[in-house]
C-alpha positions as CSV (number, residue, x, y, z in Angstrom):
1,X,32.3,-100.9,72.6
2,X,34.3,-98.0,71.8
3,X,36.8,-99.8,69.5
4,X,34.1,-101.7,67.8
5,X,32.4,-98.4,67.0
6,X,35.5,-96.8,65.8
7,X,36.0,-99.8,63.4
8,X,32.9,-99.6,62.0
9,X,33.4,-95.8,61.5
10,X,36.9,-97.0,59.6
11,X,35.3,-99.5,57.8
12,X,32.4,-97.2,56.9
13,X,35.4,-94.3,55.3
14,X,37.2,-96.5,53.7
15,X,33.6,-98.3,51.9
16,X,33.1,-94.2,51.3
17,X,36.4,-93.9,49.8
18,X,36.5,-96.7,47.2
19,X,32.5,-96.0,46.4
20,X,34.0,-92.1,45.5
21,X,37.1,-93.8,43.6
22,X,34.3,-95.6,41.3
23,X,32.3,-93.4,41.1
24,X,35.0,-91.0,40.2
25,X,36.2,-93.5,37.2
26,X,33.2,-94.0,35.6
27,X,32.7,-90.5,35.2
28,X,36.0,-90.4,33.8
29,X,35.3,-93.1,31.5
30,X,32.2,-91.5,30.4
31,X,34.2,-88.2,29.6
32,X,36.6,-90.0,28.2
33,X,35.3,-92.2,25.5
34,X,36.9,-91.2,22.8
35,X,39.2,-92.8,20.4
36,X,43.0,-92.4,21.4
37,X,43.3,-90.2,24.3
38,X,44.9,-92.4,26.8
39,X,41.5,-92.0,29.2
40,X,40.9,-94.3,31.9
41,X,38.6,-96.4,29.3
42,X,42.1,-97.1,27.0
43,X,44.0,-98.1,29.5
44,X,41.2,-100.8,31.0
45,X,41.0,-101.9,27.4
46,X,36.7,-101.0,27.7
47,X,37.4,-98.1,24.8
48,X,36.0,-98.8,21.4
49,X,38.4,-99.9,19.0
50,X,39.8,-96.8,17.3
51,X,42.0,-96.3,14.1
52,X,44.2,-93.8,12.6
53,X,45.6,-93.2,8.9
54,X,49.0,-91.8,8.5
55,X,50.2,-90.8,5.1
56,X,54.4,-91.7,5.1
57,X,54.9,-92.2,1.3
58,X,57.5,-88.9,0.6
59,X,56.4,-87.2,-2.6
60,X,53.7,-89.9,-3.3
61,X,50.2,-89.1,-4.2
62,X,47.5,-87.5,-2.0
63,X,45.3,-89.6,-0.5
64,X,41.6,-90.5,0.8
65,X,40.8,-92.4,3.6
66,X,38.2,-94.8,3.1
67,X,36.8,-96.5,6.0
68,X,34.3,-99.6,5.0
69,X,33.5,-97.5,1.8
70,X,32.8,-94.1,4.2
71,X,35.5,-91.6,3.5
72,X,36.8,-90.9,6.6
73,X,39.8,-87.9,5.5
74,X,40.2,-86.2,2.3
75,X,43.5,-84.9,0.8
76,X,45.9,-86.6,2.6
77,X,49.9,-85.2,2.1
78,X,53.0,-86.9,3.5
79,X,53.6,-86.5,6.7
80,X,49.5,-85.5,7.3
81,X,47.6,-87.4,9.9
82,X,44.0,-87.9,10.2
83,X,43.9,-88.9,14.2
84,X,42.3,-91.8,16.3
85,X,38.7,-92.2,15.5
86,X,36.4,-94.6,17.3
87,X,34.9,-97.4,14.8
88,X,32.8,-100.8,15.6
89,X,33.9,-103.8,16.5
90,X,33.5,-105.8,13.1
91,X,35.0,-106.8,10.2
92,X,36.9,-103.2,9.1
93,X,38.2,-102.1,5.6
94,X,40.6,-99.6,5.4
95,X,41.6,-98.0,2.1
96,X,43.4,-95.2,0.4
97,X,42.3,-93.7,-3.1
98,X,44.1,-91.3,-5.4
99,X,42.7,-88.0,-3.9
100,X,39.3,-86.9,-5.2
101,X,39.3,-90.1,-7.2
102,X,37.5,-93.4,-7.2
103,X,41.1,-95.3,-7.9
104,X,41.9,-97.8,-5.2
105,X,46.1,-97.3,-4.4
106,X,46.0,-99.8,-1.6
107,X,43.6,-101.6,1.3
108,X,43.3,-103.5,4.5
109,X,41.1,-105.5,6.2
110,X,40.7,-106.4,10.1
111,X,38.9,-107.5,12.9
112,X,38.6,-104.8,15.1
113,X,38.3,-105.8,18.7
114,X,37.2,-103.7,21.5
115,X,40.5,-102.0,23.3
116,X,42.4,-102.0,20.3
117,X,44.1,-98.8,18.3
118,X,45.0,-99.9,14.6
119,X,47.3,-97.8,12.6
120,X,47.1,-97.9,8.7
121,X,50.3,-96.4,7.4
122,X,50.6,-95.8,3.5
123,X,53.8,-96.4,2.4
124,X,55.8,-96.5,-0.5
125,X,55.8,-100.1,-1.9
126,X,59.0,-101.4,-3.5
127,X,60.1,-99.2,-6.2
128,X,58.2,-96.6,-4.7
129,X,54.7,-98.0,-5.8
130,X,51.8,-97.5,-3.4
131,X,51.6,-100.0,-0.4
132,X,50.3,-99.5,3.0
133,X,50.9,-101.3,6.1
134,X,48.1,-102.3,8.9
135,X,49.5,-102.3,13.0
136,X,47.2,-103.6,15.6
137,X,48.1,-102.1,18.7
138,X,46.2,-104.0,21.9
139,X,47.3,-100.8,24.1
140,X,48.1,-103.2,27.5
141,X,49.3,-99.9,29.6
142,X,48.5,-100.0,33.1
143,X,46.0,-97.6,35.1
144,X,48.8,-95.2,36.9
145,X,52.0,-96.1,34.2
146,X,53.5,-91.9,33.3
147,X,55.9,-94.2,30.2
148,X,56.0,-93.5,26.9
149,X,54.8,-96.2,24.6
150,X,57.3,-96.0,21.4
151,X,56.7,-98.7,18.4
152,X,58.6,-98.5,15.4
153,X,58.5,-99.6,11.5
154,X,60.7,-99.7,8.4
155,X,58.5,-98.1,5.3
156,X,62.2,-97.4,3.5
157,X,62.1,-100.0,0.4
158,X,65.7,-98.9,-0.3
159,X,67.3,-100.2,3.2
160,X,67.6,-103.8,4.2
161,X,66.8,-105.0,7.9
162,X,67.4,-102.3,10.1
163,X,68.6,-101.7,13.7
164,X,66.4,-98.5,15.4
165,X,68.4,-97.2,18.7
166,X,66.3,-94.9,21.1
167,X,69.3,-93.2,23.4
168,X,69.0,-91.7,26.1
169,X,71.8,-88.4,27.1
170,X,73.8,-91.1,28.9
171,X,73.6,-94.1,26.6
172,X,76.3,-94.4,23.9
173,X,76.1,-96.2,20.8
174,X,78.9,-98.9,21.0
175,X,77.3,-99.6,23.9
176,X,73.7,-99.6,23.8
177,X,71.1,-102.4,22.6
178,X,68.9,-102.0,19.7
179,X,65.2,-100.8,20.7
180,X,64.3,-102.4,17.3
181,X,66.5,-105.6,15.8
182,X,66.5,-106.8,12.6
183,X,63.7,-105.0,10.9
184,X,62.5,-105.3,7.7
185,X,60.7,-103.7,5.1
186,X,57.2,-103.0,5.7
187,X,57.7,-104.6,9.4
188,X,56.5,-102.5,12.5
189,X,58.4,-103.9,16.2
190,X,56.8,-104.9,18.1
191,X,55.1,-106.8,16.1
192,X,51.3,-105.9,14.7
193,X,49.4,-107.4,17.9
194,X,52.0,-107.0,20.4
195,X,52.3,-104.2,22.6
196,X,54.2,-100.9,22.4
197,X,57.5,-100.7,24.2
198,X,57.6,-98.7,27.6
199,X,59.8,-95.9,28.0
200,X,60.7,-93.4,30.6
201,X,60.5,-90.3,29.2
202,X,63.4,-87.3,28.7
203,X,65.8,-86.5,25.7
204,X,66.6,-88.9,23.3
205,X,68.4,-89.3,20.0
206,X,67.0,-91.8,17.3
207,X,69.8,-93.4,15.7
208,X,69.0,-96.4,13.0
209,X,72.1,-98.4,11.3
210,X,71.7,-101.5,9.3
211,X,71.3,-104.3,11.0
212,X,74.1,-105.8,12.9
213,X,75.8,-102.4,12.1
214,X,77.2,-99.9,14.5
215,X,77.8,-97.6,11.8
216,X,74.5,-95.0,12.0
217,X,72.7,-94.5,8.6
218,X,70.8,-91.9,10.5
219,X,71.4,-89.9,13.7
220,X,68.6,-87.5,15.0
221,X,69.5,-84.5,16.9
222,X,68.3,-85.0,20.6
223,X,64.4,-84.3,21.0
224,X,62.3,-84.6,24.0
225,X,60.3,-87.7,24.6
226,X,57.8,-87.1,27.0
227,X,55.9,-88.8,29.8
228,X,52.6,-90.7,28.5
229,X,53.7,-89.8,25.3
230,X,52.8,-92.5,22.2
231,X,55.3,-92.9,19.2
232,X,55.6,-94.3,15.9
233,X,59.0,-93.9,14.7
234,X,59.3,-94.7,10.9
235,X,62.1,-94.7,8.8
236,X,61.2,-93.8,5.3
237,X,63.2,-93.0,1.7
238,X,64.4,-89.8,1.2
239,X,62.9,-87.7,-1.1
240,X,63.8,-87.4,-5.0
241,X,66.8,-88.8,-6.5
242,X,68.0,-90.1,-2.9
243,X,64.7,-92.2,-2.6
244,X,66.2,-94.8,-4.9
245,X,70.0,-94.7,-3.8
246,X,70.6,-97.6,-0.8
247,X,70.3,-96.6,3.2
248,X,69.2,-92.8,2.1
249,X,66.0,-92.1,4.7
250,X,65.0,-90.0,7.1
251,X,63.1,-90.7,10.1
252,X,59.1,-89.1,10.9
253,X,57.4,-89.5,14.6
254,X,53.7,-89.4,14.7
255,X,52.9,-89.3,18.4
256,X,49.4,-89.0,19.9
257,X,49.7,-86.7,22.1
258,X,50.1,-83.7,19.9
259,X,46.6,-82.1,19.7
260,X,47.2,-82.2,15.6
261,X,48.6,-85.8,15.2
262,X,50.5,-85.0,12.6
263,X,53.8,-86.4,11.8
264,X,57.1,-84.5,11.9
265,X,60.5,-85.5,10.4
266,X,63.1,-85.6,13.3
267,X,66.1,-83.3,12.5
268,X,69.4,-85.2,11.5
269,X,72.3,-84.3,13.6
270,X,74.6,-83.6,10.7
């Protein structure tokens, strides 16, 4: 009798337990619900869809952000970010007009789906005309995961495919595997509708050749990537004359866990 009561008394804590765990969660979740945070609510995929604009045209035009005709940020610069904002789960129409103006530059449309973050980068197009590119991110990261998510994308009209190399301190070029093969102009890897890539975090250098190449076109200075963090590395055009001469870029970051979202340039090693 004494062992059947002691189970029960088991059986009752651990009932307790999970009921707390739950309960726990959904107050999470409820605290949680906004768009981008990396709450409990993203990683379940039960967030609303959300969506970010990033301007990553250098020296182009300031923009607005038009979301299904709403402006949804005004006076957007290069390297400016307006962060993750929670939208509905229909048809979507993303656009960017010459700042202040009525004048349409570029536009997307998408079906937003519940558990989704989409990204709509404006770019410059070839010949440094506006453009934009549209990323649908399903964000598939599990419950307890502490990796960095990392995606990348070539907005640099004056490189061909490029190879993007994440290194860690220990990893050396002539022996490391691209992050990001083959990648071409106005192409985000993974793909738009795959996943990010998972990462553990530390230092890391950024190092993008052309493809097939082993000879870097850029080299960042080592820079810290942390835990949970989310990147979108994007290679871009120099600025001025450079923007038009072959495999001249630089390289911005916009990662979601800085409070501001903006975008920064990473610092070339030489």
């Amino acid at each position: 009798m004494k062992h059947a009561n002691q189970d029960n008394k088991h059986t009752f804590i651990r009932w307790a337990k999970a009921i707390a765990l739950i309960a726990g969660l959904g107050s999470v979740l409820l605290l949680s619900a906004c768009g981008g945070d990396d709450g409990p609510d993203d990683r379940l995929g039960l967030s609303k869809p959300a969506l970010r604009v990033i301007h990553a045209f250098p020296n182009g035009p300031q923009i607005d952000a038009l979301t299904n005709g709403n402006v949804s940020a005004s006076g957007l610069s290069y390297l400016a970010t307006k962060a993750y904002f929670d939208i509905d789960d229909t048809q979507t129409t993303v656009s960017a007009n010459l700042a202040g103006t009525s004048t349409q530059v570029s536009t997307a449309s998408f079906k937003a789906a519940t558990g989704h973050k989409y990204t709509y980068a404006f770019v410059a197009g070839t010949s440094a005309t506006n453009d934009a590119v549209l990323i649908d991110d399903p964000y598939e990261k599990g419950l307890l995961s502490d990796k960095a998510r990392v995606r990348t994308l070539n907005a640099a009209f004056n490189t061909g495919n490029v190879d993007i190399y994440v290194l860690k301190s220990t990893d050396t070029l002539a022996g490391a595997t691209p992050m990001a093969s083959a990648i071409g102009f106005k192409t985000a890897y993974p793909a738009s509708g795959a996943d990010s890539i998972d990462l553990d975090g530390g230092q890391v250098t950024v190092v993008v050749t052309d493809a097939g190449s082993k000879t870097p076109i850029f080299t960042s200075t080592q820079t810290s990537l942390d835990n949970n963090a989310d990147w979108l590395i994007t290679v871009v055009p120099q600025q001025g004359v450079a923007a038009v001469t072959p495999d001249q870029i630089k390289v911005l970051v916009v990662k979601t866990n800085d409070p501001n979202n903006a975008g920064f340039e990473l610092t070339p090693a030489s």
